[in-house]
C-alpha positions as CSV (number, residue, x, y, z in Angstrom):
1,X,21.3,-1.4,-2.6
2,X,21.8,-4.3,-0.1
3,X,18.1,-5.9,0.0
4,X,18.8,-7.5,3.9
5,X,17.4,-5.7,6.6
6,X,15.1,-3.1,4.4
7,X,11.4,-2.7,4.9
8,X,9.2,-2.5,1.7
9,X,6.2,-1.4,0.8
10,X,4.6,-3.5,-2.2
11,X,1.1,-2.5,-3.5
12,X,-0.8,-4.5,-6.2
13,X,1.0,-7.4,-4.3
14,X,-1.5,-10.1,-3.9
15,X,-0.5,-11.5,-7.4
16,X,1.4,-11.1,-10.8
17,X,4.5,-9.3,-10.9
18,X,3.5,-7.5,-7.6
19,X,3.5,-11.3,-5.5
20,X,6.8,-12.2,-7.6
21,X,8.5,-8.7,-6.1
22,X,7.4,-9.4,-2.7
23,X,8.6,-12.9,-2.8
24,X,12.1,-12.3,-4.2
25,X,12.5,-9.1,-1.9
26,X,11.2,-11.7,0.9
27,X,14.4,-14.3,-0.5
28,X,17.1,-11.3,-0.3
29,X,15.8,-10.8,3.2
30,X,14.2,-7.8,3.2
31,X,10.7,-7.6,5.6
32,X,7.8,-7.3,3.1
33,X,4.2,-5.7,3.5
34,X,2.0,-5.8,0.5
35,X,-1.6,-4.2,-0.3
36,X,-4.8,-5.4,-2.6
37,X,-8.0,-4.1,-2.9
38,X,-9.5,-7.8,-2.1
39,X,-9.1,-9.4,1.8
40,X,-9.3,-13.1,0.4
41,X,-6.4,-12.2,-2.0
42,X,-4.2,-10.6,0.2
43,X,-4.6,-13.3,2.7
44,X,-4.2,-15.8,-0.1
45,X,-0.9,-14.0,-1.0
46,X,0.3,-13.4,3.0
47,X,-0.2,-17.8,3.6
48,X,2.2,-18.4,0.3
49,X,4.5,-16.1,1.6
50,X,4.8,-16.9,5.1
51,X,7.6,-19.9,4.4
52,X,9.9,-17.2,3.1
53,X,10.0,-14.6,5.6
54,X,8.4,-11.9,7.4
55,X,5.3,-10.5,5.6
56,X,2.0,-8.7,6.3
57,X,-0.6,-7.6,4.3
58,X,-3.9,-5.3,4.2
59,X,-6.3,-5.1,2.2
60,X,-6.5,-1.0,0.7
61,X,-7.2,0.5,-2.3
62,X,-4.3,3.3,-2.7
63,X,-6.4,5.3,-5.0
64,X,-8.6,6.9,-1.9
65,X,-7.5,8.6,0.9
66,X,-8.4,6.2,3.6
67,X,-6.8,3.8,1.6
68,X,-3.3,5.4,1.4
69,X,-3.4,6.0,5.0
70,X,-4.5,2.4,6.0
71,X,-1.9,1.1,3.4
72,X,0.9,3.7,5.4
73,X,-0.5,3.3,8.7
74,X,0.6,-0.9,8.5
75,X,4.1,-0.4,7.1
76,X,4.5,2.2,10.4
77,X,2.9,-0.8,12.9
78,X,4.6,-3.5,11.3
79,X,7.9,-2.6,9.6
80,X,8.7,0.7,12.3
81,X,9.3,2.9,8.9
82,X,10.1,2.4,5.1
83,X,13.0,1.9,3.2
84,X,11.6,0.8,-0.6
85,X,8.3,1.1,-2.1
86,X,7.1,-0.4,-5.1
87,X,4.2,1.5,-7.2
88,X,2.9,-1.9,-8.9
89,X,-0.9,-1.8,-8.5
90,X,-2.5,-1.0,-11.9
91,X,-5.2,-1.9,-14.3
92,X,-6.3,-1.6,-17.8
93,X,-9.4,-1.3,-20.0
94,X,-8.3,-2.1,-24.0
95,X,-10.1,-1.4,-26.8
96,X,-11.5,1.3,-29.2
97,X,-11.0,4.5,-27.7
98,X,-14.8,4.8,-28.2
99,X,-15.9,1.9,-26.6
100,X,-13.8,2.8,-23.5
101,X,-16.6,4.3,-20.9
102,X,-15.5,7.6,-19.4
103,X,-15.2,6.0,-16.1
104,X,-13.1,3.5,-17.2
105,X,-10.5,6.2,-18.7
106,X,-10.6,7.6,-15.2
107,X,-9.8,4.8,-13.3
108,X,-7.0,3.8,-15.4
109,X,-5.5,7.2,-14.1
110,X,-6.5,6.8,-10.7
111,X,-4.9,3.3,-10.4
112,X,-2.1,3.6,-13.0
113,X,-1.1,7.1,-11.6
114,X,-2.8,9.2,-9.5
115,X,-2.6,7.0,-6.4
116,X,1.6,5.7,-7.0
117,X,2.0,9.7,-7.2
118,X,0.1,10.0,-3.8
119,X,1.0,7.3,-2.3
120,X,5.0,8.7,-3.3
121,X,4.4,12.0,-2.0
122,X,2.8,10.4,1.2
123,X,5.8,8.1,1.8
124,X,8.6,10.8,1.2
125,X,8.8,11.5,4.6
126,X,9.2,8.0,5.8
127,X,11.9,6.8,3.2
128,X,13.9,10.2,3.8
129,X,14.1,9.1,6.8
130,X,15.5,5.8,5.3
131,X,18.8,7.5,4.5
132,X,18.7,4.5,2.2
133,X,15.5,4.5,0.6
134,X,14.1,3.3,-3.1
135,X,11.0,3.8,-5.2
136,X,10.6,1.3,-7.8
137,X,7.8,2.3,-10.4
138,X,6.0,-0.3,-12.4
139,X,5.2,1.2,-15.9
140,X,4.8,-1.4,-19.2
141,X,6.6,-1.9,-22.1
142,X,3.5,0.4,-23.7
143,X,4.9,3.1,-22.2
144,X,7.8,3.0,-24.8
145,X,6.1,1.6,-28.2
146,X,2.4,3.0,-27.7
147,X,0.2,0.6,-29.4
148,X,-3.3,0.7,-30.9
149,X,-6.4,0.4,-29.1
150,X,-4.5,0.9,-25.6
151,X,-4.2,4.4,-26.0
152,X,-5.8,6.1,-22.6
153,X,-3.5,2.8,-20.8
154,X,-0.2,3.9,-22.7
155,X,-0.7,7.5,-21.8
156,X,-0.9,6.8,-17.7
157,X,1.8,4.3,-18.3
158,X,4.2,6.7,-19.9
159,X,3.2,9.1,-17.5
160,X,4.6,6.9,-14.4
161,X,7.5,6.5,-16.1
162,X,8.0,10.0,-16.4
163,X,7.3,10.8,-12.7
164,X,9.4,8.2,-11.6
165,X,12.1,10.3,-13.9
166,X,11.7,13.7,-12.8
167,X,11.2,12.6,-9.2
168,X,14.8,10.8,-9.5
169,X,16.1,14.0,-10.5
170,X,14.4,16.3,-8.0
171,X,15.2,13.4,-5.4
172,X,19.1,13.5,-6.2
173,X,22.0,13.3,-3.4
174,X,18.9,13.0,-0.9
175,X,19.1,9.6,-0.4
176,X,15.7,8.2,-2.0
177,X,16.8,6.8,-5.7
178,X,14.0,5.7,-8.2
179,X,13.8,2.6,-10.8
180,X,11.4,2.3,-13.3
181,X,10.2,-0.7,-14.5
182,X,8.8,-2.0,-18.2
183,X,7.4,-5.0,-18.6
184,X,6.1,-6.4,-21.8
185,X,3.2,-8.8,-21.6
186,X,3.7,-10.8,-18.9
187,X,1.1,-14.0,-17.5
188,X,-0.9,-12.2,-14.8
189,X,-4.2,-12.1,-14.2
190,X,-4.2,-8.8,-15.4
191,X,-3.6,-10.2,-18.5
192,X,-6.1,-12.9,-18.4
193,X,-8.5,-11.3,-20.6
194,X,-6.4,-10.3,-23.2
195,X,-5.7,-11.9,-26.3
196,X,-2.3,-10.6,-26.6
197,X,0.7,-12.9,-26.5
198,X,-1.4,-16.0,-25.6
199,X,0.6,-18.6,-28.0
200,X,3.7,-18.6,-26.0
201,X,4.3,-14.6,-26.4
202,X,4.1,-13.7,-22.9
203,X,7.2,-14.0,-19.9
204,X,6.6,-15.3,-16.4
205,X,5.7,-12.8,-13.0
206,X,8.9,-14.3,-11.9
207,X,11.3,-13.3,-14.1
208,X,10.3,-9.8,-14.3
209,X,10.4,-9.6,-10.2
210,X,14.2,-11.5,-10.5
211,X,15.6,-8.8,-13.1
212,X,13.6,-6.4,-10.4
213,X,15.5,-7.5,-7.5
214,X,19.1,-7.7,-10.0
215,X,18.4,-3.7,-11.0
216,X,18.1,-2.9,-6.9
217,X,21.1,-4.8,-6.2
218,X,22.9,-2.8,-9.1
219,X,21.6,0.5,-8.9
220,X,20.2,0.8,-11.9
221,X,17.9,3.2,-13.2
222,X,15.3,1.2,-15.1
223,X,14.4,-2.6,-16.2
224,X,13.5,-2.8,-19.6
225,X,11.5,-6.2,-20.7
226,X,11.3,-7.9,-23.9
227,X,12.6,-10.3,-26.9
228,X,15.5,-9.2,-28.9
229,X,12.7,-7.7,-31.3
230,X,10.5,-6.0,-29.3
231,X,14.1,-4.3,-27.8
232,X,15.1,-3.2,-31.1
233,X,11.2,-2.0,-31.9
234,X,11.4,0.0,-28.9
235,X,14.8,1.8,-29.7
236,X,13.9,2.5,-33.2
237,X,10.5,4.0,-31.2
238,X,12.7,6.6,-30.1
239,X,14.3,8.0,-33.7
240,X,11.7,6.7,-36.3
241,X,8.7,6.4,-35.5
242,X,7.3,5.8,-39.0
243,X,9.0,2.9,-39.5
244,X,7.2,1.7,-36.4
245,X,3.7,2.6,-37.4
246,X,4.8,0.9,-41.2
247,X,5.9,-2.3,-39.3
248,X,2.7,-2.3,-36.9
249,X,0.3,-1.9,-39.5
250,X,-0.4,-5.4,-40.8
251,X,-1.0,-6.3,-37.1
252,X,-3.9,-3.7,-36.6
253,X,-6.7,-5.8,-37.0
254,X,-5.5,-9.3,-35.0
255,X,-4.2,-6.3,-32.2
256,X,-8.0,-5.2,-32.2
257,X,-9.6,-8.4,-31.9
258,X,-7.0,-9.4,-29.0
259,X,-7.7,-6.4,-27.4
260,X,-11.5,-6.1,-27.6
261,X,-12.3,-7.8,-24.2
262,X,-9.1,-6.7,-22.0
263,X,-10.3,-5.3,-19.0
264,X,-9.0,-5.8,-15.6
265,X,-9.9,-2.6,-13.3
């Protein structure tokens, strides 16, 4: 897909990968809106965006009605339609499945899923219009090697990826495509409470929006983030799982500890 000229919808994009997506789409010359549940953020994000090209923002949370509509409503007044949108705002609650407070579980699957599913189905007729149209997905590398103590965050992570997969195929020859997108840990303020990948471990908001941007330009189907090893982990994932859980075992404990204060909801 050729990036000039498009109008895109990017929610969760008053920082992290979200602000990196919006910039680079900004840079390829497409005209950007993006969404955030916090005013100061947004406009925050809209003022260091400005230089680069045309943007708006609004503040909406995508898991609510009124927010979906508000989020909609400013891509109509401002773009005139929709050509890509990007499901990228999430959050996350770590820890023992025990410790994890019911309401927490159920906002992970109103951010992480629920809303990017409505939000999708409330767009549809907007991008068919498109002719031309994307849906890029934000899932997480969790999604493909589930790992302890992130197990209700895996599940609506894998789930995304999956709806972005079926919708692809149910979408086919109608001129919306759909790419899915896995990061690993990445430095985000999501990630600010988390004790995972701290010592160097974790890649930048910006290089996951620039292979983003690269898998539009291409076509592809998904972006797929990671070292060499955490690659190979995640193909072996796929025929031998065993060896997986045998190799992730020693880390159990330090992956507990890391994990015992991630919360970002």
């Amino acid at each position: 897909m050729n990036v000039k000229g498009k109008r895109a919808l990017v929610t969760g994009g008053s920082s992290g990968i979200g602000l990196e997506i919006a910039r680079e789409l900004l840079r390829a010359g497409a005209d950007v809106v993006i969404t955030g549940r916090r005013q100061d953020a947004v406009s925050l994000a809209v003022h260091s965006l400005e230089s680069v090209g045309a943007i708006n923002g609004v503040s909406a949370d995508v898991t609510t009605p009124e927010g979906r509509a508000r989020t909609l409503d400013l891509a109509t007044s401002s773009l005139g339609g929709l050509d890509i949108l990007v499901n990228n705002a999430g959050g996350v609650r770590a820890g023992r499945i025990e410790a994890i407070e019911e309401e927490e579980i159920r906002q992970m699957v109103e951010v992480n899923l629920i809303g990017p599913i409505l939000l999708t189905r409330a767009a549809l007729p907007m991008l068919r219009k498109s002719g031309d149209a994307l849906v890029v997905n934000v899932s997480s590398g969790i999604a493909l090697v589930g790992m302890a103590f992130y197990s209700p965050y895996a599940a609506v992570k894998a789930g995304i990826a999956h709806f972005g997969e079926a919708l692809r195929r149910e979408l086919d020859g109608e001129g919306v495509r759909v790419l899915t997108v896995y990061p690993t840990a990445t430095d985000t303020p999501m990630m600010a409470t988390s004790g995972l990948g701290r010592s160097g471990g974790r890649e930048t908001a910006s290089a996951v929006a620039h292979d983003v941007i690269a898998a539009i330009f291409n076509d592809r189907l998904e972006v797929v983030r990671g070292d060499p090893d955490r690659l190979a982990m995640m193909k072996l994932n796929r025929t031998d799982q065993g060896t997986v859980d045998d190799a992730l075992r020693p880390t159990k404990a330090a992956t507990e500890e890391a994990a015992r204060n991630h919360s970002a909801l």
